[in-house]
C-alpha positions in Angstrom: 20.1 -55.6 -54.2 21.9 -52.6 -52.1 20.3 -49.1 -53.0 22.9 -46.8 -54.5 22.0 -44.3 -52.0 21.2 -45.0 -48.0 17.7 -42.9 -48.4 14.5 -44.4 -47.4 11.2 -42.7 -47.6 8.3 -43.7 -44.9 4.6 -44.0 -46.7 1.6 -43.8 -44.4 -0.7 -46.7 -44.4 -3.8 -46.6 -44.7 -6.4 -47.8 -42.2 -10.2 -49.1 -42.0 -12.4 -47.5 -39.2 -11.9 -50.1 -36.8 -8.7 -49.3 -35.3 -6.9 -48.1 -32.1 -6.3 -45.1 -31.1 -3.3 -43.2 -31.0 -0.6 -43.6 -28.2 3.0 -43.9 -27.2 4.8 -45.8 -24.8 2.6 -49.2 -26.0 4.8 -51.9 -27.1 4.2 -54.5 -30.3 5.6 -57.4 -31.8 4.8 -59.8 -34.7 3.8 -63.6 -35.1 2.5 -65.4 -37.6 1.7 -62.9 -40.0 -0.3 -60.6 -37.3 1.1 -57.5 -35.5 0.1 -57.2 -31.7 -0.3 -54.1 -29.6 -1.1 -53.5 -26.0 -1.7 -50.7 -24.3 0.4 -47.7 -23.3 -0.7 -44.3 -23.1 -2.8 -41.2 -24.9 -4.3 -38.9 -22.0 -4.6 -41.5 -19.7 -2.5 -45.0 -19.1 -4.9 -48.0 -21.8 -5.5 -51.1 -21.4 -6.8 -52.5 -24.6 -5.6 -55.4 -26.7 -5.5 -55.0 -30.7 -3.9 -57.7 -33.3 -3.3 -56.4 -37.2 -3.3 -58.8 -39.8 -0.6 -57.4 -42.2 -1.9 -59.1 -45.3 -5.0 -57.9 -45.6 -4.6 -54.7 -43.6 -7.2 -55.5 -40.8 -7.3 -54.1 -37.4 -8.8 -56.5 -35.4 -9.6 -55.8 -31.0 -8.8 -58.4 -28.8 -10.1 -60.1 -25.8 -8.3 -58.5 -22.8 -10.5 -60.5 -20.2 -9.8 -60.8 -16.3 -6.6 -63.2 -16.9 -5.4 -60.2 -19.2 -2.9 -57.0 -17.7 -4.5 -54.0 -16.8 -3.7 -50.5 -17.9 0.0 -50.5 -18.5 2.4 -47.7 -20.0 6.4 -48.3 -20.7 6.0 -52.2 -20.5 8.2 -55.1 -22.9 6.3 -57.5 -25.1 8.7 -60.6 -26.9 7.4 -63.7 -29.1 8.6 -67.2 -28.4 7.1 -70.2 -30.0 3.7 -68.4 -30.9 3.2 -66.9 -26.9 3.6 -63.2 -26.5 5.2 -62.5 -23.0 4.4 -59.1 -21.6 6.1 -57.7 -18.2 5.9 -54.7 -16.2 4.4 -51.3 -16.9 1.6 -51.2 -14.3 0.8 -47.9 -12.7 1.0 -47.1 -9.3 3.5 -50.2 -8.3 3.7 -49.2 -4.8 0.3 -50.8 -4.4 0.9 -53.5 -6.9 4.5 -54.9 -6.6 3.6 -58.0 -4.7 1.8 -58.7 -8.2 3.3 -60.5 -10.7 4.0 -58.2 -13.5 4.1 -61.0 -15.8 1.5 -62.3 -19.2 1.2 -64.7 -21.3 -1.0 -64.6 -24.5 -1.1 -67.6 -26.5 -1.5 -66.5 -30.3 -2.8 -70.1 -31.3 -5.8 -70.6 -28.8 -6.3 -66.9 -28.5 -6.2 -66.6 -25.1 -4.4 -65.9 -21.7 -2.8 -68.5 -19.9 -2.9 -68.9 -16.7 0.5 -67.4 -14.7 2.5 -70.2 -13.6 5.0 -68.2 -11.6 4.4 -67.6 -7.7 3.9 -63.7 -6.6 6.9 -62.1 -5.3 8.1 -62.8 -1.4 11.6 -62.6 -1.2 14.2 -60.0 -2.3 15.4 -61.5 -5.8 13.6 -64.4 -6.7 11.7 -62.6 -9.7 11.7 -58.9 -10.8 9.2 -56.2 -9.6 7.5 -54.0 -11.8 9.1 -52.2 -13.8 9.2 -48.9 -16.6 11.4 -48.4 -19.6 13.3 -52.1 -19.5 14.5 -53.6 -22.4 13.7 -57.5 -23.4 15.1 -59.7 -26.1 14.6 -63.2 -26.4 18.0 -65.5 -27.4 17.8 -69.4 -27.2 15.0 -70.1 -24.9 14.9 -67.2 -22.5 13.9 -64.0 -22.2 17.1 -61.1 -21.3 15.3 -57.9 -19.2 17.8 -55.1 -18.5 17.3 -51.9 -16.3 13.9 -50.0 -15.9 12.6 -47.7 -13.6 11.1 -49.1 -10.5 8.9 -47.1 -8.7 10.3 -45.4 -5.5 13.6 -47.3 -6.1 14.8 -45.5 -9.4 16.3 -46.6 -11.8 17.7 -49.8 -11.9 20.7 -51.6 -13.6 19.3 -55.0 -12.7 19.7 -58.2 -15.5 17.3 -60.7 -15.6 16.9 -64.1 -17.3 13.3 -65.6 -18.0 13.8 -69.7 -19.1 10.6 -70.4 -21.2 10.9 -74.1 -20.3 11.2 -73.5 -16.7 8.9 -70.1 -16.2 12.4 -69.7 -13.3 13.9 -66.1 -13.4 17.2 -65.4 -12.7 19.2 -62.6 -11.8 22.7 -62.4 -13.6 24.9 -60.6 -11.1 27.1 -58.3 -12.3 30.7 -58.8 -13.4 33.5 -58.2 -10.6 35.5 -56.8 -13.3 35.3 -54.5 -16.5 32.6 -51.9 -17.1 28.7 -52.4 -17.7 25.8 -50.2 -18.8 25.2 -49.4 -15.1 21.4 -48.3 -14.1 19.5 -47.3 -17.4 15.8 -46.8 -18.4 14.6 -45.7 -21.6 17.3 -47.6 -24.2 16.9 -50.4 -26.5 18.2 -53.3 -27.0 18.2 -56.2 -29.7 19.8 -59.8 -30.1 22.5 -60.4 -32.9 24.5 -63.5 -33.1 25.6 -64.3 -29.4 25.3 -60.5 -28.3 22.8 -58.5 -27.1 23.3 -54.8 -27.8 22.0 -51.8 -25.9 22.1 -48.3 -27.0 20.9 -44.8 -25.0 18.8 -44.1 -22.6 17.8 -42.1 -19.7 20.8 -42.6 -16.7 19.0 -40.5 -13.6 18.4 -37.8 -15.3 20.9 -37.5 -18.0 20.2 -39.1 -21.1 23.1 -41.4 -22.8 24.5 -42.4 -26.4 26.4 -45.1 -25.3 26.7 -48.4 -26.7 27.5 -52.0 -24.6 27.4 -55.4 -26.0 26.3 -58.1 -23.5 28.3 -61.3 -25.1 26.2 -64.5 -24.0 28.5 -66.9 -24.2 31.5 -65.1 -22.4 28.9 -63.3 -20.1 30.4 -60.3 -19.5 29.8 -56.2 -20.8 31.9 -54.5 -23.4 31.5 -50.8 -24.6 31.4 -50.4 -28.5 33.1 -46.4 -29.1 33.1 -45.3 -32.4 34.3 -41.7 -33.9 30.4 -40.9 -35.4 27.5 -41.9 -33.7 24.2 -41.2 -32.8 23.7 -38.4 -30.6 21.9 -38.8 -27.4 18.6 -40.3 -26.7 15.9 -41.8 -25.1 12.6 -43.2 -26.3 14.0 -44.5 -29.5 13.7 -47.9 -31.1 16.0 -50.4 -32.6 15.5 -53.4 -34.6 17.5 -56.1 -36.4 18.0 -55.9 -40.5 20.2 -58.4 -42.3 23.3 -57.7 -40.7 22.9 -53.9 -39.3 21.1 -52.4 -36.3 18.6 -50.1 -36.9 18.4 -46.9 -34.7 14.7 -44.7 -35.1 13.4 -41.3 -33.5 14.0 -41.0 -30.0 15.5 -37.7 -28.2 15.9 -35.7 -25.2 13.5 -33.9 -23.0 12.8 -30.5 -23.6 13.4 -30.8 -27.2 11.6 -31.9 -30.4 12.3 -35.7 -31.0 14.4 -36.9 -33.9 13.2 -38.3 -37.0 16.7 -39.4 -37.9 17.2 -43.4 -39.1 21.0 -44.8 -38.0 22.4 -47.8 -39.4 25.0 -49.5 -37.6 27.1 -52.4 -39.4 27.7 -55.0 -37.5 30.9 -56.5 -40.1 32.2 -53.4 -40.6 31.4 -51.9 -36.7 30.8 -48.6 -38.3 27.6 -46.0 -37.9 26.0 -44.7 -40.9 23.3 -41.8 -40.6 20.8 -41.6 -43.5 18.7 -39.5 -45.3 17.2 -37.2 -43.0 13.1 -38.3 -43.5 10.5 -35.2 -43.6 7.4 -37.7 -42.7 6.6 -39.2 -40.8 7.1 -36.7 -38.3 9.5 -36.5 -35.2 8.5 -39.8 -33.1 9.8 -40.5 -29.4 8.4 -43.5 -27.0 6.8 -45.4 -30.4 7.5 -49.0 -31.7 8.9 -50.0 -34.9 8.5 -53.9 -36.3 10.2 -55.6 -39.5 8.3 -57.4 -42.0 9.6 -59.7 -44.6 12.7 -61.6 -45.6 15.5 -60.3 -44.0 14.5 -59.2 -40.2 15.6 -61.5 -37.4 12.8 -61.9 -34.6 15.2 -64.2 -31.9 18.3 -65.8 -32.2 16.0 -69.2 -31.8 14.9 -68.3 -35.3 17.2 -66.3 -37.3 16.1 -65.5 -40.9 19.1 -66.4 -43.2 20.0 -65.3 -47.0 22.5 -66.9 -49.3 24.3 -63.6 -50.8 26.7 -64.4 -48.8 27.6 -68.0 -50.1 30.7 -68.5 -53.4 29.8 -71.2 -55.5 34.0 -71.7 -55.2 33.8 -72.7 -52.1 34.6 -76.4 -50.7 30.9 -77.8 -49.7 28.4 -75.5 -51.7 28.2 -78.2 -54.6 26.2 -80.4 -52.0 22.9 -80.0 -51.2 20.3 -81.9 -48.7 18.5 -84.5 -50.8 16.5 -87.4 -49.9 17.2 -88.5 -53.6 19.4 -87.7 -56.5 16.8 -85.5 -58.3 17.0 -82.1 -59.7 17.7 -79.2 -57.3 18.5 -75.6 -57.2 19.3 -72.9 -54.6 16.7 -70.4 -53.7 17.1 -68.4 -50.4 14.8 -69.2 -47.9 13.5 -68.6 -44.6 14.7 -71.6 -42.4 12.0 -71.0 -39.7 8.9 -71.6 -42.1 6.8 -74.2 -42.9 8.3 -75.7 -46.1 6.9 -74.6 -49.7 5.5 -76.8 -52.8 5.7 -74.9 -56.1 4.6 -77.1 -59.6 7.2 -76.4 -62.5 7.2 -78.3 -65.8 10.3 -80.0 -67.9 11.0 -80.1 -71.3 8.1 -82.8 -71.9 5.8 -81.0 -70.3 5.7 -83.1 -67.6 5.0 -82.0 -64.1 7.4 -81.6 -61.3 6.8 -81.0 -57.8 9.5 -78.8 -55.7 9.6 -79.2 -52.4 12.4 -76.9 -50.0 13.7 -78.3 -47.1 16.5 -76.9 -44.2 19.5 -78.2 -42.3 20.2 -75.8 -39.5 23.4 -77.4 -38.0 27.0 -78.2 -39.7 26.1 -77.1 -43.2 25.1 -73.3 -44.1 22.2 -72.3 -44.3 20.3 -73.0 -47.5 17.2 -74.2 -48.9 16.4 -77.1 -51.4 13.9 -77.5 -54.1 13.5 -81.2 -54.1 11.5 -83.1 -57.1 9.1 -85.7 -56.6 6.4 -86.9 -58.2 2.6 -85.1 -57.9 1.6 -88.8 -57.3 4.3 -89.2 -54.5 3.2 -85.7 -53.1 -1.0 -86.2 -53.7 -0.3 -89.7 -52.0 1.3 -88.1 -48.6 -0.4 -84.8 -47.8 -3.5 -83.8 -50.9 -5.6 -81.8 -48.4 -3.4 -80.5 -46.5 -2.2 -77.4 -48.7 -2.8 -73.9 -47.9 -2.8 -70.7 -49.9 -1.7 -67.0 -48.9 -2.5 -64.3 -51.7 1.1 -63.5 -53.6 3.2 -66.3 -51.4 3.5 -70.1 -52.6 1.0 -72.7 -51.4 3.0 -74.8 -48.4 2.7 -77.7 -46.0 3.6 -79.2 -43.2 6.6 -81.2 -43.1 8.2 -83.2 -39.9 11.7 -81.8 -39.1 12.4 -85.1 -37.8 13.1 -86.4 -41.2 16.0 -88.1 -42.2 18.2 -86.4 -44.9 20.9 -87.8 -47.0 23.9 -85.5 -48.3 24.3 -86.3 -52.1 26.9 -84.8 -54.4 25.6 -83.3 -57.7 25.9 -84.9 -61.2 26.8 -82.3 -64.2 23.1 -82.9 -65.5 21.8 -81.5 -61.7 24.2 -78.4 -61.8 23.1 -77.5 -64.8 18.8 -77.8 -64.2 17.2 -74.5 -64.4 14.4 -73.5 -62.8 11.5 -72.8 -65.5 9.5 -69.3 -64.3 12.0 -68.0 -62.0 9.7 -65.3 -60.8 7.7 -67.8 -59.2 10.6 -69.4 -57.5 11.6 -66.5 -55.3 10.3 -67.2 -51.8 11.2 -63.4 -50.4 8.4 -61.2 -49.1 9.4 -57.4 -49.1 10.9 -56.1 -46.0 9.5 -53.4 -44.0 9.7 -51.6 -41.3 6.2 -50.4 -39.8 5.9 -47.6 -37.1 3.4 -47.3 -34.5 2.6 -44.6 -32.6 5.0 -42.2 -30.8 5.1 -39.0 -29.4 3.8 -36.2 -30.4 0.9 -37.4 -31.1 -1.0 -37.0 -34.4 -4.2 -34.9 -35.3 -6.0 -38.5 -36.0 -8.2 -40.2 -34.0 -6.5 -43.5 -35.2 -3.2 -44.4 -34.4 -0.2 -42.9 -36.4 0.9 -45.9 -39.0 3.8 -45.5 -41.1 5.7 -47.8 -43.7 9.4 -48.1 -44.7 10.6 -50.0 -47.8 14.1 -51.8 -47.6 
């Protein structure tokens, strides 16, 4: 439900004594229910390796063993199929460019894997180290923009990392129109088929700007609207719904901001909220979304049905592999799907099972009946539980489905206990971190309700 005011309030979280310390210029991400955090800097450049389980509010300090990066400051980290992928940061690169400034941490076995790609010999067969870049991840590759390289500068450079392949890629810039030109210190983030980049340090001016890298016609266009964000470097941006977010950030020789921007992607107009009194100012920190509603990768978009008229041609049908009762529900395509026990009339027992179609069809989700013997039959120890969340299984997505048109009796079945039938966690926006530092020992962890 939209707030009637754009006014948010950040709450800090509280921590258990095993935590890490405070920093900036670290970088995050989240997977599987766990935040990750590596490195960055608090009087001197870190190196150390921490995971936090959101649920239960546990820090918990990871292996960073001799397949692991070393101290690094200003570095990228992105998710793709449960493997975190960090690049560049290192210090002193004139010593350690011939290195490749690439990781891979596999969140499943815990461990690093070993780097498949070759050191760099020749001028552009992968991308030196690196400071400030930007990385999203859209349909199996990683997008690196800019940085500062050491002794080079900045850089406007555009590189694409295939997964699959571990082959990089440097997109060469178009012969015609304009582009974001050599840029360290920005932000980017994936939405639909564009990537969008905001701010940043140019030399030594810093920018407000705003491009939009369109994958599928590959070329740059500049987004100018009337109001704005002002200038900045060291902010953060993340995906919500359908907006950009914009956090903190600033220019040197001033106080940071502690200013949240909205931008709206439908409407292509900037919104600046509630000024926030805590947490205070933040520059070079990291900001994550939790919950229903925040897009990690275009691979795996997180989907809601608002947006869907029962009027319209095609929304009667639903995915079925039998005429039984369904309902709607909005779901998160991406996850496992969900078992939830309701009872009819008789007081019989019925078994709802969601399933997805990501292709043709919209987006939706199905609660599917069958029977507890039909379920206990296939899967009886395979179902997990996760405190406030609905027990789930695993379910091929190789399974056939059959589209079925309602009769009256299905429109018309009601979900007993709807409470129990939402599927949406709470989204949040967590921040990390950030300069100034704070007075704590423990690093600086704040929490924003949407």
């Amino acid at each position: 439900m939209k707030r009637k005011t754009e006014q948010y309030s950040w709450q800090p979280v509280m921590q258990n004594k095993v935590s890490p310390c405070d920093r900036f210029k670290h970088a995050s991400c989240v997977c599987n229910g766990f935040l990750y955090i590596y490195g960055g800097r608090q009087n001197t450049s870190l190196s150390d390796f921490w995971r936090y389980k959101i649920e239960s509010n546990e820090w918990e300090r990871l292996d960073n063993s001799e397949d692991g990066p070393e101290e690094l400051e200003e570095h990228s980290m992105v998710e793709y199929q449960e493997v975190l992928y960090i690049f560049g940061g290192m210090v002193d690169s004139a010593f350690t460019q011939k290195k490749n400034p690439l990781w891979m941490y596999d969140t499943d076995t815990s461990g690093w894997m070993e780097r498949q790609l070759t050191a760099v010999e020749g001028e552009g067969t992968a991308p030196v180290n690196r400071k400030g870049h930007s990385a999203v991840v859209y349909k199996g590759s990683m997008y690196m923009y800019g940085g500062y390289i050491d002794i080079k500068g900045t850089s406007q450079e555009f590189w694409t990392l295939c997964f699959n392949t571990k082959q990089w890629a440097l997109i060469p810039v178009p012969s015609c129109g304009g582009n974001p030109g050599p840029r360290h210190g920005h932000s980017a983030v994936v939405y639909g088929n564009g990537m969008y980049l905001f701010g940043g340090l140019m030399g030594l001016s810093e920018q407000k700007d705003f491009w939009k890298w369109d994958f599928m016609a590959a070329n740059w266009s500049c987004i100018r609207r009337r109001q704005s964000p002002p200038k900045m470097v060291g902010h953060s941006a993340l995906i919500f719904e359908d907006s950009m977010l914009v956090f903190g950030g600033g220019v040197f020789h001033t106080r940071p901001s502690s200013t949240l921007w909205k931008y709206h992607f439908s409407s292509q107009i900037w919104i600046k909220l509630a000024s926030l009194t805590e947490p205070s100012s933040k520059s070079y920190h990291c900001t994550v979304g939790t919950g229903f509603g925040f897009s990690g990768t275009a691979d795996s978009p997180r989907t809601s049905l608002s947006y869907l008229d029962p009027k319209e041609k095609g929304c009667s049908k639903l995915l079925a592999i039998s005429k039984q009762h369904a309902c709607f529900c909005e779901y998160n395509h991406h996850q496992e799907p969900r078992y939830q026990t309701f009872s009819n009339e008789d007081g019989s027992e019925i078994e709802m099972k969601t399933f997805y179609h990501s292709q043709e069809l919209p987006k939706f989700c199905l609660f599917h009946t069958i029977s507890s013997e039909e379920l206990n039959a296939k899967q009886a120890p395979g179902i997990l539980s996760r405190k406030g969340r609905l027990p789930y299984l695993s379910l091929s997505r190789e399974q056939e489905f059959a589209t079925t048109e309602l009769t009256e009796k299905e429109r018309n079945f009601s979900c007993s206990q709807p409470e129990r039938v939402d599927i949406r966690e709470p989204s949040a926006v967590l921040l990390l971190g950030g300069k100034p530092l704070s007075g704590s020992s423990a690093i600086s962890f704040w929490q924003m309700e949407l």
